[in-house]
Biopython code that builds the backbone (N, CA, C, O; Angstrom):
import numpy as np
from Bio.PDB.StructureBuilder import StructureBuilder

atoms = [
    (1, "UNK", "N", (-114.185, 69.744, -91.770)),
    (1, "UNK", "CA", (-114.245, 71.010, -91.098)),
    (1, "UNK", "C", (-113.908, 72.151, -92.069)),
    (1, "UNK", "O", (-114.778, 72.994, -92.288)),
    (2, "UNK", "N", (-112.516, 72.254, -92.761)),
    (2, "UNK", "CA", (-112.232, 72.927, -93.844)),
    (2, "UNK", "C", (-113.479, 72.996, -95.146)),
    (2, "UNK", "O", (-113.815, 74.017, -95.746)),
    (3, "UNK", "N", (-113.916, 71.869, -95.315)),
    (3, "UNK", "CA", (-115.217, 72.120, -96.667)),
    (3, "UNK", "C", (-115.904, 72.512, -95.946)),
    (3, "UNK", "O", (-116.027, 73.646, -96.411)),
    (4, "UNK", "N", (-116.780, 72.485, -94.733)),
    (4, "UNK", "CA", (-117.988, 73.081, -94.414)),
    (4, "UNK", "C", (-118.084, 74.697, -94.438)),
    (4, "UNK", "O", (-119.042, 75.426, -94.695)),
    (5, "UNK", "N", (-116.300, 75.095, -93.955)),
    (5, "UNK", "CA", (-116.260, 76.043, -93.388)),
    (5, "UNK", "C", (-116.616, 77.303, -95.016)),
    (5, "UNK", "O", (-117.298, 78.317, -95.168)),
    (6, "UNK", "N", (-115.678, 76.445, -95.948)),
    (6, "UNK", "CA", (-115.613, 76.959, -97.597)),
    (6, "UNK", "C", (-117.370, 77.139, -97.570)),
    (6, "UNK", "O", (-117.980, 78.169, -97.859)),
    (7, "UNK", "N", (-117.852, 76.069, -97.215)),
    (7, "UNK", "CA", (-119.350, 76.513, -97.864)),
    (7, "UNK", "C", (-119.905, 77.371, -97.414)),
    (7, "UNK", "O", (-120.736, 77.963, -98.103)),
    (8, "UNK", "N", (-119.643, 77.774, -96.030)),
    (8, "UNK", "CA", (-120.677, 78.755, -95.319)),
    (8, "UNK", "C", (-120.179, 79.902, -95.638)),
    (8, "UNK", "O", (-120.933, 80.871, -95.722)),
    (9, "UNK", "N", (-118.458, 80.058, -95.942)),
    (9, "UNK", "CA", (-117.916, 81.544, -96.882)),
    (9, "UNK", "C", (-118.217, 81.677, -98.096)),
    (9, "UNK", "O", (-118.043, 82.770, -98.636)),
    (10, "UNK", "N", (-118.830, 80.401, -98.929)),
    (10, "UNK", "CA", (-119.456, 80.704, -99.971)),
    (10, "UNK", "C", (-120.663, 80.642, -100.123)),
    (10, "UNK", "O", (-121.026, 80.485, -101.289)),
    (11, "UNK", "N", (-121.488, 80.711, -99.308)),
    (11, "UNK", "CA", (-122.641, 81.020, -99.205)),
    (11, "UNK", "C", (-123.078, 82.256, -99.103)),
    (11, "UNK", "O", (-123.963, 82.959, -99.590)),
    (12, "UNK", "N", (-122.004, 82.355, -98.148)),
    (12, "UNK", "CA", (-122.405, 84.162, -97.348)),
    (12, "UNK", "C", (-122.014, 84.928, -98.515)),
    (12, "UNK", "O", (-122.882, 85.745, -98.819)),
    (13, "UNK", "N", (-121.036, 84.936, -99.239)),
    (13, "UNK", "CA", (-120.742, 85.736, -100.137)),
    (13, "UNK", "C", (-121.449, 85.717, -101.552)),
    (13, "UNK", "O", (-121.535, 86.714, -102.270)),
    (14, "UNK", "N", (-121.937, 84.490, -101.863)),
    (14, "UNK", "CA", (-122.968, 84.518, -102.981)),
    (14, "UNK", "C", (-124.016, 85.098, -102.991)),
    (14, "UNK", "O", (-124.529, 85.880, -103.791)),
    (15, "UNK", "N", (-124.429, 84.537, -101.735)),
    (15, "UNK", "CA", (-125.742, 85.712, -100.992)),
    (15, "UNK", "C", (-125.726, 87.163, -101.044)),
    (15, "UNK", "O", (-126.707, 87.875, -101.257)),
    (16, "UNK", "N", (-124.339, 87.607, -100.799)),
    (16, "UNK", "CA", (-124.411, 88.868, -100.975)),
    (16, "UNK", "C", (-124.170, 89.662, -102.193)),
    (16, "UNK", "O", (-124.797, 90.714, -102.316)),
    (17, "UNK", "N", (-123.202, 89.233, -103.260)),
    (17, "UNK", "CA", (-123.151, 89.016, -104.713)),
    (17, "UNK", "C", (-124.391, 88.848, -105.068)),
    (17, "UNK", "O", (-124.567, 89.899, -105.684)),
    (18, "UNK", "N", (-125.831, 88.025, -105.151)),
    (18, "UNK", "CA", (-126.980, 88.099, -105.930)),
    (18, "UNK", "C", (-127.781, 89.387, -105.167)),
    (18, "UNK", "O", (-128.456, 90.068, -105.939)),
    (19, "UNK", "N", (-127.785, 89.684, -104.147)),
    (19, "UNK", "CA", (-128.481, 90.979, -103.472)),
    (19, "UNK", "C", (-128.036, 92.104, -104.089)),
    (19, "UNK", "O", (-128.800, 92.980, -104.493)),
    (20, "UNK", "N", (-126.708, 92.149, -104.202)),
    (20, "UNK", "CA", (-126.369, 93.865, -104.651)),
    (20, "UNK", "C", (-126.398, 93.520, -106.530)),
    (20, "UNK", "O", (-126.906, 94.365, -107.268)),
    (21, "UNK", "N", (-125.814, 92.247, -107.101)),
    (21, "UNK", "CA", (-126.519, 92.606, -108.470)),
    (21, "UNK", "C", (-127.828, 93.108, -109.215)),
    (21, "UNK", "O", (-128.094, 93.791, -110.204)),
    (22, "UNK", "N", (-128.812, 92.097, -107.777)),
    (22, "UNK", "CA", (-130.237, 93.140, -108.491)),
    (22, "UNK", "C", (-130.510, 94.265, -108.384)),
    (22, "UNK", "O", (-131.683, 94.518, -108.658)),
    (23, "UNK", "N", (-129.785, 95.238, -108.034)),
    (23, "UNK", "CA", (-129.716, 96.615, -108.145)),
    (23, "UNK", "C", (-128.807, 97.188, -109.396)),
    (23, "UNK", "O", (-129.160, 97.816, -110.393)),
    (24, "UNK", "N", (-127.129, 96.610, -108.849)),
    (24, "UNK", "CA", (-126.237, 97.069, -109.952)),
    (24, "UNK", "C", (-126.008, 95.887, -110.783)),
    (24, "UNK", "O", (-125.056, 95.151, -110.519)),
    (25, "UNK", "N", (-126.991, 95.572, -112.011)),
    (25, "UNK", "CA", (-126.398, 94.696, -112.790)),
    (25, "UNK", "C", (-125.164, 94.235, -113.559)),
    (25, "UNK", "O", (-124.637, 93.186, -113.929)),
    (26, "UNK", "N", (-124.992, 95.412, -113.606)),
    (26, "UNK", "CA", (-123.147, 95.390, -114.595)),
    (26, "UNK", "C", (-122.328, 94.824, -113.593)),
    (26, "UNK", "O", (-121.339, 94.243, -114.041)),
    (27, "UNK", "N", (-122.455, 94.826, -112.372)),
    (27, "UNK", "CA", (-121.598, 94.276, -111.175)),
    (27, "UNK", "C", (-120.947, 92.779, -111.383)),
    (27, "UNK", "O", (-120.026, 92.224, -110.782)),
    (28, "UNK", "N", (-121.703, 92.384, -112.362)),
    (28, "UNK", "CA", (-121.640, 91.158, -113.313)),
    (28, "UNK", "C", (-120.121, 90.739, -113.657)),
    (28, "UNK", "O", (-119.549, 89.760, -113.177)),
    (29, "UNK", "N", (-119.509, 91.761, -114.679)),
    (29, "UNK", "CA", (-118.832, 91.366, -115.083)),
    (29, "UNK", "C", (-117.743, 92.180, -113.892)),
    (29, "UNK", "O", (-116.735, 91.864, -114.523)),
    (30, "UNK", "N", (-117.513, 92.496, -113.408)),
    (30, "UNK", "CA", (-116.160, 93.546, -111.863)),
    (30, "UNK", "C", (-116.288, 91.786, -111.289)),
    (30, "UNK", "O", (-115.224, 91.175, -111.391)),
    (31, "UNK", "N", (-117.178, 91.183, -110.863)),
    (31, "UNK", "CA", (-117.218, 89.998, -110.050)),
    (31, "UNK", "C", (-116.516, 88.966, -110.943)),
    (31, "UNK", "O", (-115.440, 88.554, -110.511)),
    (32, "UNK", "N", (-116.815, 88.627, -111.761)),
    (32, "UNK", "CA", (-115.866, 87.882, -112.690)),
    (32, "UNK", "C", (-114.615, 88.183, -113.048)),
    (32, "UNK", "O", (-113.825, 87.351, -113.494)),
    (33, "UNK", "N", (-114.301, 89.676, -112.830)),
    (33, "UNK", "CA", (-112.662, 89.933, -112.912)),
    (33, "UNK", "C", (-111.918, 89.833, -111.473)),
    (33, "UNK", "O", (-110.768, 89.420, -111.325)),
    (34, "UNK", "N", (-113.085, 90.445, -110.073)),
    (34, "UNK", "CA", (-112.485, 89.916, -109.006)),
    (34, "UNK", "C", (-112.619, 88.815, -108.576)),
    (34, "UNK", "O", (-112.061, 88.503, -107.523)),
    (35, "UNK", "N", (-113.443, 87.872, -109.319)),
    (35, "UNK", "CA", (-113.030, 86.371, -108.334)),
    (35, "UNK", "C", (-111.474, 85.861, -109.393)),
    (35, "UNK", "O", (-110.801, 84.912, -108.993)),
    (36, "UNK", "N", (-111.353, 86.087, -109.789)),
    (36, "UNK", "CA", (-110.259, 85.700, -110.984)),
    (36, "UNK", "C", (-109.164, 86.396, -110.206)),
    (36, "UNK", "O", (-108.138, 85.728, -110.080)),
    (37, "UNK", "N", (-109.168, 87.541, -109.686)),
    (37, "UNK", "CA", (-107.760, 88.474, -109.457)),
    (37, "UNK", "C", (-107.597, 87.489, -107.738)),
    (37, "UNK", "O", (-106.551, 86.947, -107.380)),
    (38, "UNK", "N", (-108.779, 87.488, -107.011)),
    (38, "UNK", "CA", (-108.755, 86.674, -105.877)),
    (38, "UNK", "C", (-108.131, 85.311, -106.082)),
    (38, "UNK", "O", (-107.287, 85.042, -105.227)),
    (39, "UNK", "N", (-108.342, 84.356, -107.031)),
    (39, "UNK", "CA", (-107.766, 83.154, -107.177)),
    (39, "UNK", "C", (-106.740, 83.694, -107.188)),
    (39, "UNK", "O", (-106.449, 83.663, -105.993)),
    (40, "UNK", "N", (-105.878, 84.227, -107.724)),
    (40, "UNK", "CA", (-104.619, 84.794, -107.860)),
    (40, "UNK", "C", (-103.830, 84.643, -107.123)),
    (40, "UNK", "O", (-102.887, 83.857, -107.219)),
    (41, "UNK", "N", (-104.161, 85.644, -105.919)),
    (41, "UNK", "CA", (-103.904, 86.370, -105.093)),
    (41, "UNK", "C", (-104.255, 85.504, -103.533)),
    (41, "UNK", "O", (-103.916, 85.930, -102.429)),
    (42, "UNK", "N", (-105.032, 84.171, -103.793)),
    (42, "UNK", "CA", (-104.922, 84.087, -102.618)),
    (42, "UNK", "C", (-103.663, 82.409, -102.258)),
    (42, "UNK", "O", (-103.288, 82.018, -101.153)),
    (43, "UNK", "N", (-103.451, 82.027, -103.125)),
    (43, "UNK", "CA", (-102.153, 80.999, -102.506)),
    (43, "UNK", "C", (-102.424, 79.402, -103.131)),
    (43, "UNK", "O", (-102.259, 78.263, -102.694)),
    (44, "UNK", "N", (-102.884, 79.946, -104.282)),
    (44, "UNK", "CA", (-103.269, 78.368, -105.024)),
    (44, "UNK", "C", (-102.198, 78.004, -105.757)),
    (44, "UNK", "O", (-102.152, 76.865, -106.223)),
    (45, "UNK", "N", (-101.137, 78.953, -105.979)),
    (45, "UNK", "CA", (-99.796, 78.614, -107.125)),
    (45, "UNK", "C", (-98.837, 79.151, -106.066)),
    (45, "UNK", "O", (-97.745, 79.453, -106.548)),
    (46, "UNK", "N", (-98.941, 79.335, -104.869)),
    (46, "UNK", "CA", (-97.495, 79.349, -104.273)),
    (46, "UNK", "C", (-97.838, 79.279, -102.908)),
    (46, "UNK", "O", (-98.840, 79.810, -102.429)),
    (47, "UNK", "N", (-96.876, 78.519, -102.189)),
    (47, "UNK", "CA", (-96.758, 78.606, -100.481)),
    (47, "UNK", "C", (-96.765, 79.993, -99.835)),
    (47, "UNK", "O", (-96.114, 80.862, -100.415)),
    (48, "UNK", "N", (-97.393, 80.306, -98.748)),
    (48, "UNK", "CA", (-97.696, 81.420, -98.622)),
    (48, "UNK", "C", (-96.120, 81.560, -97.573)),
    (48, "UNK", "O", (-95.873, 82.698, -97.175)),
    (49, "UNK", "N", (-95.294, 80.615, -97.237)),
    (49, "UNK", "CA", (-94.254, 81.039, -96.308)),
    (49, "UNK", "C", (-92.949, 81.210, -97.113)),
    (49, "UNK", "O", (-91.808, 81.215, -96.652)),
    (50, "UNK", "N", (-93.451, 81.394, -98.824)),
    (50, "UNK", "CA", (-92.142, 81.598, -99.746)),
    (50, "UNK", "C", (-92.463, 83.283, -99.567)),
    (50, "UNK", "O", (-91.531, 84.052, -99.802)),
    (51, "UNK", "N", (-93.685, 83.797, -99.181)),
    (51, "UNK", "CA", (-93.838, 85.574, -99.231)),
    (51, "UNK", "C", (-92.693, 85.835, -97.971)),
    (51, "UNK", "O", (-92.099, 85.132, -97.154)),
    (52, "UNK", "N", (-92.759, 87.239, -98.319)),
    (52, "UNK", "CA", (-91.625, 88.015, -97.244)),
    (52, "UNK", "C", (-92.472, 87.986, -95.835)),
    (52, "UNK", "O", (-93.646, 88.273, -96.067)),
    (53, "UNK", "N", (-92.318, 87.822, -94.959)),
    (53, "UNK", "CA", (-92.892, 87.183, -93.522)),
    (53, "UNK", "C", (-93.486, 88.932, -93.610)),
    (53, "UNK", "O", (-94.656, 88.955, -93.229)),
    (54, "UNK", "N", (-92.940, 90.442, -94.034)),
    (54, "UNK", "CA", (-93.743, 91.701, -93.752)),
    (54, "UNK", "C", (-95.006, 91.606, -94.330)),
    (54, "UNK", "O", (-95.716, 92.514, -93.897)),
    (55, "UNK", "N", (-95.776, 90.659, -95.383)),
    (55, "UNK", "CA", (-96.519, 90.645, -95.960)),
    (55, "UNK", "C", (-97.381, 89.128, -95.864)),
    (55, "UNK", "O", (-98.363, 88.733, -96.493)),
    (56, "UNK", "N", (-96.933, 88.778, -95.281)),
    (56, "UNK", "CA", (-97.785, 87.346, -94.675)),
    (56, "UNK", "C", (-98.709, 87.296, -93.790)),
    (56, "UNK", "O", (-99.315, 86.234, -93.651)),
    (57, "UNK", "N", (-99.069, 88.542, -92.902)),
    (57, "UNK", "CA", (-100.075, 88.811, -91.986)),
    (57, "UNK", "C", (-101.189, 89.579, -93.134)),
    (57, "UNK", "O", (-102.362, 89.207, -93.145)),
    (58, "UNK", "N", (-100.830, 90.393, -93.841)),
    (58, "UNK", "CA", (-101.636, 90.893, -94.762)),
    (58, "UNK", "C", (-102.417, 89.880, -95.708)),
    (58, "UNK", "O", (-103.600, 90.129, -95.940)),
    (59, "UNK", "N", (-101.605, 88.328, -96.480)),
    (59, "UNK", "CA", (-101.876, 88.157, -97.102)),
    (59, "UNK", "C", (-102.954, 87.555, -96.206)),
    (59, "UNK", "O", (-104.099, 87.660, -96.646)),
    (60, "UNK", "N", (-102.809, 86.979, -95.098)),
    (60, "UNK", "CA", (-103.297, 85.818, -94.108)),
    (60, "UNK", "C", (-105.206, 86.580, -93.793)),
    (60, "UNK", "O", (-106.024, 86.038, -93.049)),
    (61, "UNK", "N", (-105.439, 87.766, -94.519)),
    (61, "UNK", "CA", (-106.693, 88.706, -94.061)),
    (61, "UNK", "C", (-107.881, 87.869, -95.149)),
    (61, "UNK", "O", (-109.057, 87.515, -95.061)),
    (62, "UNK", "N", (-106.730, 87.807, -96.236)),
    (62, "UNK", "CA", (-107.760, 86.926, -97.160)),
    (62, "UNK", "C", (-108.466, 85.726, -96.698)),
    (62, "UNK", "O", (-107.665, 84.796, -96.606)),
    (63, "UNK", "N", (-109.592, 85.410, -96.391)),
    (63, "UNK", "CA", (-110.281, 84.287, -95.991)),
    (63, "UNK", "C", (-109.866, 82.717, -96.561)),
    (63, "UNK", "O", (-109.811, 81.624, -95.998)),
    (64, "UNK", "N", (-109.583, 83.207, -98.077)),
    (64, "UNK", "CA", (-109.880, 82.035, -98.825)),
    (64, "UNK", "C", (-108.345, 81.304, -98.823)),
    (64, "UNK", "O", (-108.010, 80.138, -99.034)),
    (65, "UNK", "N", (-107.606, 82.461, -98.505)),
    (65, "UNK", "CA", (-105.533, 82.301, -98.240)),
    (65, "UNK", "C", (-105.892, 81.343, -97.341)),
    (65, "UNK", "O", (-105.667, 80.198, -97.732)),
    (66, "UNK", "N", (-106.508, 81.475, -95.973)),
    (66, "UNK", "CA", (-106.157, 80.626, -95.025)),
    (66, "UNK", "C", (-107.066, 79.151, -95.539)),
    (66, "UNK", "O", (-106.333, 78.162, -95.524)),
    (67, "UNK", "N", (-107.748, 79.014, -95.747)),
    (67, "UNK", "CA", (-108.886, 77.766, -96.023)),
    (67, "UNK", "C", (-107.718, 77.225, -97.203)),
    (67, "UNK", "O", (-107.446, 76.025, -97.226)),
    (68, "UNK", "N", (-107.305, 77.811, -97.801)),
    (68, "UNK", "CA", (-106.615, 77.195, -98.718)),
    (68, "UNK", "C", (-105.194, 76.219, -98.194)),
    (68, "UNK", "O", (-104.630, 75.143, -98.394)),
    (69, "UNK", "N", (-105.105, 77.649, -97.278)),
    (69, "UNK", "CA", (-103.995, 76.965, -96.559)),
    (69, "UNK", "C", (-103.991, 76.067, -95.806)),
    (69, "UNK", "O", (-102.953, 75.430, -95.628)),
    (70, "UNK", "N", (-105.038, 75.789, -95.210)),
    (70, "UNK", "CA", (-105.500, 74.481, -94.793)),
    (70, "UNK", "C", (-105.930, 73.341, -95.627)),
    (70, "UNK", "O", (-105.930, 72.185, -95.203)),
    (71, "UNK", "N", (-106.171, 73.562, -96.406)),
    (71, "UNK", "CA", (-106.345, 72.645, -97.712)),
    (71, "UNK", "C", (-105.130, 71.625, -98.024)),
    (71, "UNK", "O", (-105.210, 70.434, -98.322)),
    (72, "UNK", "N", (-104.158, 72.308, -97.893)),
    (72, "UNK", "CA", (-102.436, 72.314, -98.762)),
    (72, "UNK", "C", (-102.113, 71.628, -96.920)),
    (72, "UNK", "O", (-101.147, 70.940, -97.252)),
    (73, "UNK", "N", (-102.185, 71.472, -96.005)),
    (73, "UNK", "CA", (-101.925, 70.661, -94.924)),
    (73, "UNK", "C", (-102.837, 69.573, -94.752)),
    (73, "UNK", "O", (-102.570, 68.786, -93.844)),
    (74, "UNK", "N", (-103.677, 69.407, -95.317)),
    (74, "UNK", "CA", (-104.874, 67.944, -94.785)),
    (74, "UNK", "C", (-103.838, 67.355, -95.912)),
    (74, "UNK", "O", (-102.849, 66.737, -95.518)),
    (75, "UNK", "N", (-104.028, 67.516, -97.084)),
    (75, "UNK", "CA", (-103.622, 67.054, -98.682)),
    (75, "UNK", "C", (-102.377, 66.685, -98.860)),
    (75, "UNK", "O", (-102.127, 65.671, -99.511)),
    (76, "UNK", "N", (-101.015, 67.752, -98.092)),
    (76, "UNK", "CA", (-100.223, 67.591, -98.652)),
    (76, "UNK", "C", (-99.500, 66.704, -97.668)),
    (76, "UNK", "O", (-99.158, 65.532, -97.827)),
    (77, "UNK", "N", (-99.247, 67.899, -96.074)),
    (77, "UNK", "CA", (-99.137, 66.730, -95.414)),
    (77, "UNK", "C", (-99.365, 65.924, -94.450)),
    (77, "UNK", "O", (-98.524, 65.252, -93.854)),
    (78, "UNK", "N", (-100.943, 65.978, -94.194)),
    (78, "UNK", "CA", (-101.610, 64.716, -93.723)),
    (78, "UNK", "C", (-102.021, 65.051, -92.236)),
    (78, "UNK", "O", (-102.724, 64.456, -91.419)),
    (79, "UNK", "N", (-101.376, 66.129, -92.204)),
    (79, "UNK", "CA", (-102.049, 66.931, -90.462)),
    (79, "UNK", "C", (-103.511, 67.492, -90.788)),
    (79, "UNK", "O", (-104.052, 67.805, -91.848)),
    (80, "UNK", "N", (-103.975, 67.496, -89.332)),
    (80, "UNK", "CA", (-105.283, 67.958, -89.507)),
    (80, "UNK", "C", (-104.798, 69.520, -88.813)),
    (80, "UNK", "O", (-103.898, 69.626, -87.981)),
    (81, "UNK", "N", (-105.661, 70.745, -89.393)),
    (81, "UNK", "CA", (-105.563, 71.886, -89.363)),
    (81, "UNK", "C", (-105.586, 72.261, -88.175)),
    (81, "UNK", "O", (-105.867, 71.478, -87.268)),
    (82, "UNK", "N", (-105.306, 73.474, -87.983)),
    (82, "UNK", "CA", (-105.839, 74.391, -86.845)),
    (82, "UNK", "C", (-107.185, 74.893, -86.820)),
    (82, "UNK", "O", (-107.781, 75.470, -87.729)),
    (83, "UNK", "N", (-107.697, 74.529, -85.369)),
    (83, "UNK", "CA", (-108.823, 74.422, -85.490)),
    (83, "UNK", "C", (-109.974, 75.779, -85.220)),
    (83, "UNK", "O", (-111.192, 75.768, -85.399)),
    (84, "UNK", "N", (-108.989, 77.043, -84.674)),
    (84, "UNK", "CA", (-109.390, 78.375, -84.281)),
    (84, "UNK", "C", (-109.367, 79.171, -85.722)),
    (84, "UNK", "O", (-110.356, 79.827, -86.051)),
    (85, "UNK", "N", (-108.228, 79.093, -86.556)),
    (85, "UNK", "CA", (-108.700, 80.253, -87.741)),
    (85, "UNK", "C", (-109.723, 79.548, -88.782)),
    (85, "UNK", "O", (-109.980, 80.336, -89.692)),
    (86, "UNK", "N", (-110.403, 78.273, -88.932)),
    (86, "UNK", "CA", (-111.315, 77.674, -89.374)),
    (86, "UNK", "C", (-113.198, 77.626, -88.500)),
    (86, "UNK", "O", (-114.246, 77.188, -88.974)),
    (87, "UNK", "N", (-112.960, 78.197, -87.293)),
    (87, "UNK", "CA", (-113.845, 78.508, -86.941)),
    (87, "UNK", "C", (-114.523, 79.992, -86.522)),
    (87, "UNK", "O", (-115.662, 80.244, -86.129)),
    (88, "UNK", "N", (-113.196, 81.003, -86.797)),
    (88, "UNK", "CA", (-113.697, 82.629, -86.767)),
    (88, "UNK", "C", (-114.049, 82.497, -88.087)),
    (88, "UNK", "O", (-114.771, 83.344, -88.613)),
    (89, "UNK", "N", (-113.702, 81.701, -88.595)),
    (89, "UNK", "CA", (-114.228, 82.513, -90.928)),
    (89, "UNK", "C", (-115.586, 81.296, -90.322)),
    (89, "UNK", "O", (-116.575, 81.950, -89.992)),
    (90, "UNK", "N", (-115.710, 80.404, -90.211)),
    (90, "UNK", "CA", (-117.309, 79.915, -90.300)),
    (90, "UNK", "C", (-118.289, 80.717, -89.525)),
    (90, "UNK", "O", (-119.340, 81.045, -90.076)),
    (91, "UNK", "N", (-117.916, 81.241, -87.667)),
    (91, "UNK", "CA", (-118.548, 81.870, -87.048)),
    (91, "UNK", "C", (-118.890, 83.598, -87.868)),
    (91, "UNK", "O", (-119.812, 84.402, -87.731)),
    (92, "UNK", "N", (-117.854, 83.593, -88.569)),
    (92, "UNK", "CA", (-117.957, 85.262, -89.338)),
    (92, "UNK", "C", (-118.995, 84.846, -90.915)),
    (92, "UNK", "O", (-119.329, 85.709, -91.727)),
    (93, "UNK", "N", (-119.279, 83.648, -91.014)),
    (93, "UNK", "CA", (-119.473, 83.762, -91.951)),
    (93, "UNK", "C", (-121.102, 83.232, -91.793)),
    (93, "UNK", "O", (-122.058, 83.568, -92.491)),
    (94, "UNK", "N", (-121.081, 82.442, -90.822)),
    (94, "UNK", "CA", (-122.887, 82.531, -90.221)),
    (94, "UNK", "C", (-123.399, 83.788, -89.454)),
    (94, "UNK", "O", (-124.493, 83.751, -88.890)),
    (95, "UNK", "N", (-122.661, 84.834, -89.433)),
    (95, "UNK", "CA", (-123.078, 85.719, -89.280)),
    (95, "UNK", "C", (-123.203, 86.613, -89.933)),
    (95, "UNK", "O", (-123.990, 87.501, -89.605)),
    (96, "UNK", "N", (-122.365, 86.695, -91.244)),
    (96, "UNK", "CA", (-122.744, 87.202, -92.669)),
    (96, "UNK", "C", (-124.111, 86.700, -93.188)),
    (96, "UNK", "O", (-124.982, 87.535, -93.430)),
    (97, "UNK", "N", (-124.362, 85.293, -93.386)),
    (97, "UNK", "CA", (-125.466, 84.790, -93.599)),
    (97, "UNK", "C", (-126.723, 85.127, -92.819)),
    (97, "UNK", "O", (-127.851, 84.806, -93.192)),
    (98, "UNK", "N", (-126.501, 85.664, -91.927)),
    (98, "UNK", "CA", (-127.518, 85.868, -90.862)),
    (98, "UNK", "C", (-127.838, 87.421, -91.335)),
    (98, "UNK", "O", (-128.965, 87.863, -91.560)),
    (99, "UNK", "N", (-127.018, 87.900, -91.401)),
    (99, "UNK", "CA", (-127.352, 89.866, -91.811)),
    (99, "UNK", "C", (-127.913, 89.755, -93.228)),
    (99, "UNK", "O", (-128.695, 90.681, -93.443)),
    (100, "UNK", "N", (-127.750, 88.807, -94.414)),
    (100, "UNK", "CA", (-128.079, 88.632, -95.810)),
    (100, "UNK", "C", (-128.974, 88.147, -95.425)),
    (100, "UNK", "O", (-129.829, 88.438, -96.262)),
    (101, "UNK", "N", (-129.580, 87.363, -94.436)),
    (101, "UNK", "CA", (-131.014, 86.812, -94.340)),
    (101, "UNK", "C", (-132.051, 88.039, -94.034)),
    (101, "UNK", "O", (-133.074, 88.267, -94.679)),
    (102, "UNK", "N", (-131.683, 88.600, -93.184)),
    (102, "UNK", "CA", (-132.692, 89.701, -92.322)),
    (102, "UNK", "C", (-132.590, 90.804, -93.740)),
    (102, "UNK", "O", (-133.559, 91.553, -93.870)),
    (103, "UNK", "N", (-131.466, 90.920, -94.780)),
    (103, "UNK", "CA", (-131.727, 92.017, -95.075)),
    (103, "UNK", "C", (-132.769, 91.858, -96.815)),
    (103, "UNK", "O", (-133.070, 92.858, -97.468)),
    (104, "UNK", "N", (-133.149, 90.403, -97.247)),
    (104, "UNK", "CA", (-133.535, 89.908, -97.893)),
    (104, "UNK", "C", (-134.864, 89.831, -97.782)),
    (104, "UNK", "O", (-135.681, 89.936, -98.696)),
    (105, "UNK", "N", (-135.143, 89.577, -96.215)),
    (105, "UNK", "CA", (-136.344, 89.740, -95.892)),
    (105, "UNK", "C", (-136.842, 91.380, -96.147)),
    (105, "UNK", "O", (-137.788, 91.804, -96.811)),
    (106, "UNK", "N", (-136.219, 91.822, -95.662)),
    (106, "UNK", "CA", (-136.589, 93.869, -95.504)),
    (106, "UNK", "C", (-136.764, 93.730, -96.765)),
    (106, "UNK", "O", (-137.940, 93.678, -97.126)),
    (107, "UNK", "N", (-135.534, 93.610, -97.982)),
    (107, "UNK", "CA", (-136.099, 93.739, -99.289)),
    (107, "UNK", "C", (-136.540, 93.374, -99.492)),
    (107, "UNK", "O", (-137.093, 94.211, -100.205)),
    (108, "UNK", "N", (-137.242, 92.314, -99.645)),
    (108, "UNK", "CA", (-138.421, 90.741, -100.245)),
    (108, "UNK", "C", (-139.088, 91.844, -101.715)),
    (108, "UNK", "O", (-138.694, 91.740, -102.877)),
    (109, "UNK", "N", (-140.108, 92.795, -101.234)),
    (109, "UNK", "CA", (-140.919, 92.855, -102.225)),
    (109, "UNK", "C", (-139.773, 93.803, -103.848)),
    (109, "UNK", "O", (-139.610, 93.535, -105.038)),
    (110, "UNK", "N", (-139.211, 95.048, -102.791)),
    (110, "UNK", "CA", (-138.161, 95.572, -103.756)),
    (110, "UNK", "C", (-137.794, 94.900, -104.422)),
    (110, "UNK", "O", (-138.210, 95.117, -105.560)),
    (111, "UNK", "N", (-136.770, 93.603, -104.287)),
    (111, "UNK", "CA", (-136.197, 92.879, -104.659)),
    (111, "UNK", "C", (-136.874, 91.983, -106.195)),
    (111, "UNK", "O", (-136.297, 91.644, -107.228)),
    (112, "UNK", "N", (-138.149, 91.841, -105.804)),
    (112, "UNK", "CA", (-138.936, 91.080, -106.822)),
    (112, "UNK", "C", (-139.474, 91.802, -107.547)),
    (112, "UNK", "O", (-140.110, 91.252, -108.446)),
    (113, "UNK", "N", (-139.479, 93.497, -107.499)),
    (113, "UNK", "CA", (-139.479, 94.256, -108.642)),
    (113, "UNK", "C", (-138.254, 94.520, -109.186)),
    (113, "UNK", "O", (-138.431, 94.354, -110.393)),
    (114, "UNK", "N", (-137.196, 94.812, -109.019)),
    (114, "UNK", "CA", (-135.806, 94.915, -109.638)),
    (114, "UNK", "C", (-135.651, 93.572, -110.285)),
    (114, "UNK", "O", (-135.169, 93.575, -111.418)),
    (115, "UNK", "N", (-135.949, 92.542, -109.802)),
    (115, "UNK", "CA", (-135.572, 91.357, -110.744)),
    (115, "UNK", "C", (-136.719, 91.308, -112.043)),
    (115, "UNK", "O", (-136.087, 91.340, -113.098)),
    (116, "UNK", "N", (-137.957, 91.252, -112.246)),
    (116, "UNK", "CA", (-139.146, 91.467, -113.222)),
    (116, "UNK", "C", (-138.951, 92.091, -114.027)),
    (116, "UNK", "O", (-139.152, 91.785, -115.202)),
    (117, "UNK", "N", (-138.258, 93.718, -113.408)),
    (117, "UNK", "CA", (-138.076, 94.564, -114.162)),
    (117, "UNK", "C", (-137.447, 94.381, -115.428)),
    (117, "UNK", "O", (-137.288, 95.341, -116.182)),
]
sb = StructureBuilder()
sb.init_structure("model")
sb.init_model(0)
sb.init_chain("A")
sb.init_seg("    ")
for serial, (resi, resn, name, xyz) in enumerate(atoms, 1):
    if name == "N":
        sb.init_residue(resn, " ", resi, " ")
    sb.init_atom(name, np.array(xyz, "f"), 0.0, 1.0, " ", f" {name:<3s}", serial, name[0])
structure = sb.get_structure()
């Protein structure tokens, strides 16, 4: 449930990462410094219940905080997740995929001149 859910947030977001690079190419390298500042930042080197509880709803906005955080409970200890904040990020995220579809289509031909170019 947790991997499917990762794929359809990384889908949706790759999808949208290759759409706006063929316009702004340099976007290139900002994406490589923010997926890097995101690993960071979202709870791969620390428990998110060592943060100050005023800043744990904030951190909890990050998508990838919670999937992670579900990650660190199948793995570590052996419960299966909660099954509601793993299905608003998949339902939010087939519906990201769904707006990157329709808007891929609208661009289709644009799109295949910005890339040629």
């Amino acid at each position: 449930m947790v991997v499917i859910t990762q794929l359809l947030l990384t889908l949706a977001f790759g999808a949208t990462v290759a759409f706006v690079c063929c316009w702004i190419r340099d976007l290139t390298f900002v994406i490589r410094s923010g997926l890097l500042l995101m690993m960071f930042c979202s709870g791969i080197f620390f428990a998110v219940e060592r943060m100050p509880p005023a800043y744990q709803e904030v951190f909890r906005l990050n998508p990838m905080a919670l999937l992670i955080e579900d990650y660190r409970t199948v793995l570590l200890d052996g419960v299966v997740p909660e099954f509601l904040p793993c299905l608003r990020i998949g339902l939010f995220s087939l519906v990201w995929l769904y707006l990157m579809k329709r808007a891929y289509s609208r661009w289709d031909l644009t799109l295949t001149r910005h890339v040629l170019a």
